[in-house]
FIVEX-654874 format. One record per residue (C-alpha): residue in one letter; x, z, y. Coordinates in steps of 0.001 Angstrom, whole numbers, plus 500000, padded with zeros to 6 digits. Layout:
! residues N
aXZY...
This chain:
! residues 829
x638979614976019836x641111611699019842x640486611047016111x636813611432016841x636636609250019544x638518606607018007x636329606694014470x633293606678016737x634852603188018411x635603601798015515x632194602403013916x630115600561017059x633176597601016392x632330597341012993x628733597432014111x629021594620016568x631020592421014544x629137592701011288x626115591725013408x628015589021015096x629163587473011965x625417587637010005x624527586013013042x626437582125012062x625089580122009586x628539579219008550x631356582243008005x634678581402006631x635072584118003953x638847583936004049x640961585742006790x643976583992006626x641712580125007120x640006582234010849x640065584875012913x636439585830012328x636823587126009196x634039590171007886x635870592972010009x634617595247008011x637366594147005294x639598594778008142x638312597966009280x638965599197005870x642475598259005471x645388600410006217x645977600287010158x649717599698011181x650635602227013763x651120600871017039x654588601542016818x655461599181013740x653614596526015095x655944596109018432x658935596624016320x657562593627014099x656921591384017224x660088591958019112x662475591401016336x660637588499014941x659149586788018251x661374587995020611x663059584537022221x661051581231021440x664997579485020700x665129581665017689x662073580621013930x659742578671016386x658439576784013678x658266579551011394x654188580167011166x653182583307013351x650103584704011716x648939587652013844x645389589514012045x642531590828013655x643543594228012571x647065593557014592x645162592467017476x642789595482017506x646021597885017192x647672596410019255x644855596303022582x644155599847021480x647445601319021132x650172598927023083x647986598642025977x650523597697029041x653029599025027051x656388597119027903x656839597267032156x660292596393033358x661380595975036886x662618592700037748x665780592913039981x665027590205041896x661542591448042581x660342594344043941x656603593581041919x656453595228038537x657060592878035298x654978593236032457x657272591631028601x655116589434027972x652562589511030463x653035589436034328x651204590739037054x650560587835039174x648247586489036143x646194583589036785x642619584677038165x641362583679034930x642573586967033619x640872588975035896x638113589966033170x640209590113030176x643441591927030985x643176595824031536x644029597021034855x647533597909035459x646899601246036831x648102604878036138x644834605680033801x645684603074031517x648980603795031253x650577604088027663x651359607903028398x650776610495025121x648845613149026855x645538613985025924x643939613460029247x644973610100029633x644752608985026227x640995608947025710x640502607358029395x642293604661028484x640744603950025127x636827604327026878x637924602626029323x640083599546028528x639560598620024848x636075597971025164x637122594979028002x639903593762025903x637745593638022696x634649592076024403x637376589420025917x639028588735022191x635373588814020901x634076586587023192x636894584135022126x636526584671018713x632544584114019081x633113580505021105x635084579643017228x631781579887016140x630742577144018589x633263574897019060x636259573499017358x639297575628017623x642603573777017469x646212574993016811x648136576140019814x646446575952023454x642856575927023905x641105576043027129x638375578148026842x635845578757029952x638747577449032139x640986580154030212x643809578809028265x643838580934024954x646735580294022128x645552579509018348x647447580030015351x647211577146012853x644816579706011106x642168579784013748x644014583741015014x644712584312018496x648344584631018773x649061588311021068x652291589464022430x653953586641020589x655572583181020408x654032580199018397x655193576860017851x653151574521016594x653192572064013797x653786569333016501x656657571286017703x655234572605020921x656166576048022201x653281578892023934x653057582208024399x650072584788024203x650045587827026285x647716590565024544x645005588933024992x645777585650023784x646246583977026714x648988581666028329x649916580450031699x649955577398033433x652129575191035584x654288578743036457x657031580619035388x656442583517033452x658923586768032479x658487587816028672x660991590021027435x663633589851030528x663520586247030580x661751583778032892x660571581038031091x658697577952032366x655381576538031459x653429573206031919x650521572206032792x649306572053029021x650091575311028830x653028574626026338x656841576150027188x658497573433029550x662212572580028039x664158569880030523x661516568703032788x660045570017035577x656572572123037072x654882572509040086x652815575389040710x649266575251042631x651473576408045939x653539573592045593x656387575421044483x658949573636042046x660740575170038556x662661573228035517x663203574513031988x666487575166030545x666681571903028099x667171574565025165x665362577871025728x662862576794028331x663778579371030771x663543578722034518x667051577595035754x667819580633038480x669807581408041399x672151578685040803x673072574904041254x671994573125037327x672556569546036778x669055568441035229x668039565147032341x668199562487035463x671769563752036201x671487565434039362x672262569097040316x669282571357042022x669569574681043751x666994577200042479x666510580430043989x666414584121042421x663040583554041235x664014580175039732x662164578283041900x663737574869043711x665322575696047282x665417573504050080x667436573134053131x669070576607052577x672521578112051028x672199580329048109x675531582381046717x676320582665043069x677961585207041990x681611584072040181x680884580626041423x680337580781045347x678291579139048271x675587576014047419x673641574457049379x669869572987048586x669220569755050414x666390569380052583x664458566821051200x664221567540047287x666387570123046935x669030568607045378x672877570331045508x675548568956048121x678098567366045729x681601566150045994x681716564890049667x681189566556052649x677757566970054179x675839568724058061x673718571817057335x671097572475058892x673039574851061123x674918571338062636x678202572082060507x679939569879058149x680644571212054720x682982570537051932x680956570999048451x683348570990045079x682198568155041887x679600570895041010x678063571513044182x679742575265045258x681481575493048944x685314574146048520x686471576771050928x690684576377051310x690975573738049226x690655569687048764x687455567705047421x687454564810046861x683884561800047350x684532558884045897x683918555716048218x684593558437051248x688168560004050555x689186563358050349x688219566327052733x689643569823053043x687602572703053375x688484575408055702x689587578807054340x687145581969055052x687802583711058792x687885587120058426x684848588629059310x683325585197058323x680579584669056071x681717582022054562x684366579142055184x684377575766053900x683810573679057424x685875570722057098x688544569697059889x687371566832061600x688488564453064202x692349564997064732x695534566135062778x695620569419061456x697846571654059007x695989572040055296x697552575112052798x700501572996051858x701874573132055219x701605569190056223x699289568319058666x696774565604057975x694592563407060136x691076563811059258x688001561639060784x685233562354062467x683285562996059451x685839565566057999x686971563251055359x690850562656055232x691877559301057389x693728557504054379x694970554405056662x692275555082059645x692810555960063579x691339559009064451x690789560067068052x691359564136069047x690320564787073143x692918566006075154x695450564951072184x694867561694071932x694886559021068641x696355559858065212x697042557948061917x696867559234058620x699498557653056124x697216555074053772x698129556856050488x698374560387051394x696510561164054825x699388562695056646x699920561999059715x702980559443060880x705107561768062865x708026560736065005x708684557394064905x707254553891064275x704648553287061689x702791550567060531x699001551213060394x696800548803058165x696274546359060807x699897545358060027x700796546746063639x703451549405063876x702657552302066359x705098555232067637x703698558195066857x705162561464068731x706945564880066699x703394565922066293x701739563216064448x699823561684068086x700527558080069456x702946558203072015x700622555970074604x703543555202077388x706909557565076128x709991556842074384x710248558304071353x713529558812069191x714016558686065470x717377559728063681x718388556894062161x716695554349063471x716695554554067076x714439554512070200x710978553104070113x708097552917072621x704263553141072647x702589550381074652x701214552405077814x697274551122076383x697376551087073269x700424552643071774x701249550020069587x705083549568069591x707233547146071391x708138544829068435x709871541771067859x710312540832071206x710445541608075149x708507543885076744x708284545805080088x708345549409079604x706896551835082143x710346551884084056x709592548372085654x712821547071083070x712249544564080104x713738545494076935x714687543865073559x712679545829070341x713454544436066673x710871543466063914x710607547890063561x709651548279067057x713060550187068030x715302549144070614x717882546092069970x721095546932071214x723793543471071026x721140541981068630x719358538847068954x715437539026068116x713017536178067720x709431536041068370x707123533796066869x705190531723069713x708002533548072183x711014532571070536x715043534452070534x715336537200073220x718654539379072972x719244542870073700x722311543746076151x724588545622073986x724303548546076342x721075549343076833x719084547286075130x717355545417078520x716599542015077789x719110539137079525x716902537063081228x716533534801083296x719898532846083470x722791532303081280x724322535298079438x726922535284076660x725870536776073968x728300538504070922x729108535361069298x730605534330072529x728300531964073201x726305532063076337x722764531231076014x719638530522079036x716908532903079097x713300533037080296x712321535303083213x710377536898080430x713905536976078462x713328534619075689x715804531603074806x714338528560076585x713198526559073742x710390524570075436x707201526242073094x704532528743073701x703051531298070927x700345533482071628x700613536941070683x697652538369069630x697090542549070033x694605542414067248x694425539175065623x693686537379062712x695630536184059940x694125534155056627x693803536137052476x695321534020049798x691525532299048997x692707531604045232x693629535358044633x690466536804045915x692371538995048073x690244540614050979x689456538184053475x691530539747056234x693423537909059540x691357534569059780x688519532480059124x687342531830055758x684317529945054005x681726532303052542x679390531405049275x676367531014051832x678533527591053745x679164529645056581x682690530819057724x683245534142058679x685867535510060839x687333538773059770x689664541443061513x692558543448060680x690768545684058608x688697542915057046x685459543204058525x683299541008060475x684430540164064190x680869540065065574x680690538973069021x684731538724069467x687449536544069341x690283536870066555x693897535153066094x695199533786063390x698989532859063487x699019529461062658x695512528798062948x695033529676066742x691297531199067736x688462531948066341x685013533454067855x682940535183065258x679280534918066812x677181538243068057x674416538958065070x671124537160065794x667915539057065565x666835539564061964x669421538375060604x671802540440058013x675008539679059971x677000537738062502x680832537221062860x680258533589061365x682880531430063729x681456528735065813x682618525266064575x682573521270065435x681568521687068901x681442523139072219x680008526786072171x679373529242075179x680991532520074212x680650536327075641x682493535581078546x680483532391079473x683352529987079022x682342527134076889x685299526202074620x685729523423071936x686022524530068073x687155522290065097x685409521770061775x687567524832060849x686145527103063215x689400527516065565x690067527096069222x690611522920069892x692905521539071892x691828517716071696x688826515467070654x686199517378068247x682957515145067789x679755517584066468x676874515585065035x673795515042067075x675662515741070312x678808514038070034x681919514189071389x684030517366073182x687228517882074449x689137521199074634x691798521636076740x695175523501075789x693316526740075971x690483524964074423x688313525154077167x685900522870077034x685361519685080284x682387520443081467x680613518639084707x683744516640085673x685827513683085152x689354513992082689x691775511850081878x692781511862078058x695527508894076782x695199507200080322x691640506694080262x688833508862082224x685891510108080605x682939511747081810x681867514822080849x678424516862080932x677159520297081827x677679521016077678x680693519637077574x680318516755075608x680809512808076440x677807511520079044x676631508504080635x674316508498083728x675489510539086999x677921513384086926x679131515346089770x682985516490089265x683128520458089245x686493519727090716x686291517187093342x682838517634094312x682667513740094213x680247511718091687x681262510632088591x679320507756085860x680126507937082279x679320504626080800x676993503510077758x678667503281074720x679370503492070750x679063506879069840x680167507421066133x682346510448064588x685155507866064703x684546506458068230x683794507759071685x683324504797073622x680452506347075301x680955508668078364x683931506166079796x684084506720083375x683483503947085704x686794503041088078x687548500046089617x684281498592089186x680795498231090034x678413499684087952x674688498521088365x672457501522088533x668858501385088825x668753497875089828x671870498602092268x674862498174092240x677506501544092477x681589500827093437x683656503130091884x687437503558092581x690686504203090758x690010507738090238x686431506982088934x684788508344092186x681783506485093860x682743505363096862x679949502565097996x678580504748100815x679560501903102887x678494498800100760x676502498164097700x673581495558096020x670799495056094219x669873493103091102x673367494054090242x675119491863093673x677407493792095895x676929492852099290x678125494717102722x677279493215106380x675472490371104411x678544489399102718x678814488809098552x682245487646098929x684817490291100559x687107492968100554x686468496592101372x689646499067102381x688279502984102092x691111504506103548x689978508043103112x690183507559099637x692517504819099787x691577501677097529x691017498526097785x687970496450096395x688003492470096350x684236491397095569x683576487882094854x679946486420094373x678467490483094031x681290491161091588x684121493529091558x687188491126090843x689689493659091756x690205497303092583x693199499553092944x695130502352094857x696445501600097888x698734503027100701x697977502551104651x699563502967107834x701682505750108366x699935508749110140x702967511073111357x704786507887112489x701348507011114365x701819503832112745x697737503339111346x696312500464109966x693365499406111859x689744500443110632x686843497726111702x685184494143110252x688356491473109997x688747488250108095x691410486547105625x693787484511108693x696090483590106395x696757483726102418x700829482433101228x703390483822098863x707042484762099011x707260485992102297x709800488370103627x708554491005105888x710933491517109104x710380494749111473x712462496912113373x715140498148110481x713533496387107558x712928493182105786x711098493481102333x710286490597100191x706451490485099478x704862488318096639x701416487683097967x700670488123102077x697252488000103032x697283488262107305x694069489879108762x695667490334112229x697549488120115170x699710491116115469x701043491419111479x698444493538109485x697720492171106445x697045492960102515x700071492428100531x701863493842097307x704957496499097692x706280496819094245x710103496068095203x709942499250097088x706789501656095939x706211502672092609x703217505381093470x699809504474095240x696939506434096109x696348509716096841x697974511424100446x700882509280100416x699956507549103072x700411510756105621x703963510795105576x705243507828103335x703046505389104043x703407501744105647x704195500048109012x700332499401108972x699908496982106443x697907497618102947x700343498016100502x698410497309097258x700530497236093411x701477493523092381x699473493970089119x696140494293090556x696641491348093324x697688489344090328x694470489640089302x692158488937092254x694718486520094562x692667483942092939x689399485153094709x690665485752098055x690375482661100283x691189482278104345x687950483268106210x687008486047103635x686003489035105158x687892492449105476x685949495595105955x688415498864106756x687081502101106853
């Protein structure tokens, strides 16, 4: 009944094709130049058994790695057997999925197969019963043979290429001789790799399973070898550079260098861990998929992880990142599923039994701080990450810190190390007492050494401090006094217990000292001049003080300035001027960029003047080399008005030169009169105004009518002598004693008598005077005192001051005695 069946079927196929063929006005006559050959040559030619032909296709087309190139020339009578007799033939079970696998054909075939590929059902099944048997060939061979047919009619109407050709949206694979190539791998001349299921058809940006392996294919259709796909879902594959096959359930490093995690079915993971077995835990990035690699990186659980060089979970062991430092990965729990978490923020004990300080990231702290709650700060040793345990350490700022028997700074205790003595942590910071005197949290000062432990009979100097020396005893600091020391000598200290050497150093906690500029060494501990013009201050650790001061031993202060918006940094010191700084002191820099103690003239402003902080005068009146300056609300030289943040009283800086040589401008007006819009302005000794009593215009001084006169202020005391409007003389003065109730008179008096070399006679005195100018019939007068008084001005006149005369100093009557003439008025006030 089969035989019959099958003759009858091949009779209507040799009746269908002979009509197809007699049907084109052009036939190839040869079979091996097309696939439509006369199938009636074919029909009579031996058939190979179904069996033979598998065996021929396996072990010659089995892998595509293995005669690509060689030609793969499949006949129409293999194609016929093979639809007719191998049918769904070759179904495996995939382990990974729970959907049958077809060799060579899959299930979840593009749609385009939908009217070519038999049905994968139990009727069609390859069984060798007779019931099923002739179902499947009535059936199912027809629809494969009208599919093949139909291809092999469109060579009749189009040209047919080698290798993959897209056919009614179906892509079909040729044979350089026109054949469809089924069940079977074919490279082309060009070198390109396909595949054709049985019915000559390929797939398409997917990854397909022929013969246990899953290989990948492009979107030409061709076998995909070290490049990627992406499916119509979006989904993401990449050929194995040498076979093609999907890289799966693994981490693979692919042609641009970087490693990928792709799941079971070979398709790219994201944001997910995936376990390989013999290799361990990887973990798929979230934004392309790519594998965590040598460093330590957060999950999407929250969780830090350390990943290995190829991308698996370091669990109980070291990594290492380079540009981050090493990090140690946790071993498993038990009852864990996996370990690998890094230790992060504190010190902690690693399998070699040392305990390390790791940051906050998990990576070890080679030379870094690292802050644990409720322990407190650790340091991990610059080459090896171990914590500094018991004892004094220096860190990388070039500070030494005491560090307690469990690698934590020991903030406030005493600490002892064999060997080498006691040290202690400053209370705040736990840096350790070095190299000087310092108050511990007992109340008591004691002497620590260059190391930062305790200097018993030794002397210690200080730079900016100077020698302190440690009683033999216990260490406390002699201070205060004179001590001998153990050279027998006694020495006097400080009440801060340093050796009284008349100099002041500032100690910076974190300062700034200067890199060797012609080495190229890190600029570290100073100021320093960048390529863009600008100098930079940098800190301890060499980077950028934004928005801070630093110290540089030697150089004094520097203020690197906060970043300004947009820009791509800030720390660059302010220089040549007077700046306003986070606290909202305005201080004076040099060219340099350091804290100024002195002149410093800045272009376009001109000139400043720091202090010995280096604090700049602002809004008052200083005297610098004997001469008084005025300075304004910036705190540079002014003229005009200025009222003294000090005294409250008014101030005028001058007119003047300004050049970066000369600061003539900004002199403050004393002694004088100074015409000021139209008027003129008396200023005394000290450079206050004082003409609330008297003044002029057009630039004349006049008081009750009077151009020619002297005015006494006795509040402030001075004297003025005026002569034609014009200030011929001003100077301190001292008055009438107050305690001894012995006042000189205030009111409107005139010059009664002018002589020289007099000798003034009271009750238990008699001073020789120079000049005596009488104002009085009962004594007062104006008259110089430098036989007996050396000071003037100010409040000496409360309790030092005269019988009730004016007591002015011989150099400035030497000036105006010339103007002063009997008759001359005297204003006191």
């Amino acid at each position: 009944m089969r035989t019959k069946k099958h003759s009858l079927f091949l009779l209507a196929l040799f009746l269908f094709v002979g009509f197809s063929l007699f049907s084109v006005d052009t036939v190839s006559a040869s079979v091996e130049d097309s696939p439509k050959a006369d199938i009636s040559e074919l029909a009579s030619e031996e058939k190979t058994t179904p069996d033979e032909t598998s065996k021929e296709s396996v072990s010659e087309t089995q892998t595509p790695a293995e005669n690509l190139n060689e030609e793969t020339i499949t006949t129409e009578e293999t194609n016929l057997n093979n639809t007719l007799s191998d049918s769904d033939k070759d179904i495996n079970t995939n382990p990974e999925n729970t959907e049958p696998v077809i060799d060579g054909d899959i299930d979840n075939s593009p749609e385009y197969l939908a009217d070519t590929a038999p049905e994968n059902s139990e009727d069609n099944a390859p069984e060798n019963s007779e019931d099923n048997a002739p179902e499947n060939l009535e059936d199912n061979a027809p629809e494969n043979f009208m599919g093949i047919f139909a291809a092999q009619k469109d060579l009749q109407q189009q040209s047919i290429e080698e290798g993959v050709n897209i056919i009614d949206g179906i892509p079909y694979l040729y044979d350089k001789n026109g054949g469809l190539v089924i069940n079977a791998w074919y490279t082309t001349t060009s070198g390109s790799t396909s595949y054709g299921d049985k019915n000559g058809i390929t797939r398409i940006n997917q990854i397909w399973q022929i013969s246990g392996g899953n290989y990948v294919f492009g979107a030409d259709g061709y076998l995909v070898k070290d490049d990627w796909i992406e499916t119509d879902d979006g989904k993401k594959a990449y050929g194995n550079p040498k076979t093609g096959e999907a890289y799966t359930k693994g981490a693979f490093t692919v042609k641009n260098g970087i490693r990928y995690v792709f799941d079971q079915n070979g398709y790219l993971l994201k944001d997910d861990w995936l376990y390989e077995e013999g290799y361990g835990w990887t973990y798929a990035g979230p934004q392309d998929g790519a594998a965590y690699i040598r460093g330590v990186f957060t999950v999407k659980d929250g969780e830090r992880y350390a990943f290995d060089d190829c991308g698996y979970l370091a669990e109980n062991r070291w990594i290492y990142q380079p540009g981050s430092g090493y990090a140690f990965g946790k071993p498993k729990a038990p009852g864990s599923k996996r370990g690998g978490a890094v230790y992060r923020g504190g010190a902690f004990m690693a399998s070699d039994g040392i305990r390390y300080v790791f940051d906050a990231d998990g990576y070890r702290a080679d030379g870094k701080w690292v802050y644990e709650e409720g322990r407190g700060w650790a340091y991990g040793n610059p080459y090896t990450g171990a914590a500094f345990r018991q004892g004094a350490f220096t860190t990388h700022e070039g500070i030494r810190y005491v560090f307690d028997a469990d690698g934590y700074r020991a903030d406030g205790k005493w600490v002892y190390e064999p060997g080498y003595g006691y040290a202690y942590g400053n209370p705040y910071t736990g840096a350790a007492f070095r190299q000087g005197v310092f108050t511990t949290h007992e109340g008591i000062r004691y002497v620590f050494d260059n190391y930062g432990y305790r200097a018993y009979g030794k002397w210690v100097y200080e730079p900016g401090y100077g020698w302190a020396y440690g009683n033999p005893n216990t260490g406390a600091a002699f201070r205060q006094g004179v001590f001998t020391t153990h050279e027998g000598i006694r020495y006097v200290f400080d009440n801060y217990g340093y050796r009284a050497v008349g100099a002041w150093v500032y100690e910076p906690k974190h300062g700034w000292a200067y890199g060797n500029p012609y080495t190229g060494a890190a600029y570290v501990k100073g100021a320093f001049s960048m390529p863009d013009g600008f100098r930079y201050a940098f800190d301890n650790y060499g980077y950028l003080a934004e928005n801070r001061w630093i110290y540089e031993p030697g150089y004094g202060y520097a203020f690197g300035r906060p970043r300004a918006p947009g820009s791509e940094r800030g720390g660059a010191v302010y220089r040549g001027g007077a700046f306003t700084v986070n606290n909202g002191v305005r201080y004076v820099f040099n060219e340099y960029g350091y804290r100024s103690y002195g002149w410093q003239y800045e272009p376009g402003y001109g000139w400043a003047f720091g202090d010995p902080n280096g604090v700049a005068k602002r809004n008052t009146i200083y005297t610098i080399n004997g001469t008084k300056y005025v300075f304004g609300n910036e705190g540079y030289l002014t003229t005009g008005w200025v009222k003294d943040s000090v005294s409250g009283r008014w101030v005028y800086g001058l007119p003047g030169r300004t050049t970066a040589k000369i600061h003539e401008l900004g002199k403050a007006a004393q002694n004088e009169g100074v015409v000021v819009d139209g008027e003129m302005r008396a200023f005394d000794y000290r450079g206050y105004y004082v003409s609330r009593y008297w003044g002029g215009k057009n630039g004349t001084l006049r008081m009750n009518g009077s151009s020619s006169f002297m005015f006494i202020d006795k509040a402030n005391q001075t004297i003025w002598v005026v002569s034609g409007g014009s200030v011929v003389g001003a100077a301190p003065i001292v008055t009438g004693d107050v305690l001894r109730r012995m006042q000189t008179p205030s009111g409107n008096y005139r010059v009664l008598s002018k002589s020289m070399w007099q000798t003034l006679t009271g009750p238990g005195y008699s001073s020789p005077v120079k000049y005596w100018m009488g104002f009085t019939n009962v004594g007062h007068g104006v008259h110089d005192s430098s036989y007996w008084r050396a000071q003037y001005g100010g409040q000496l006149y409360y309790n030092s001051g005269s019988h009730g005369c004016v007591n002015v100093p011989r150099s400035a009557v030497d000036k105006f005695w010339p103007y002063v003439y009997v008759g001359m008025p005297i204003f006191i006030r």
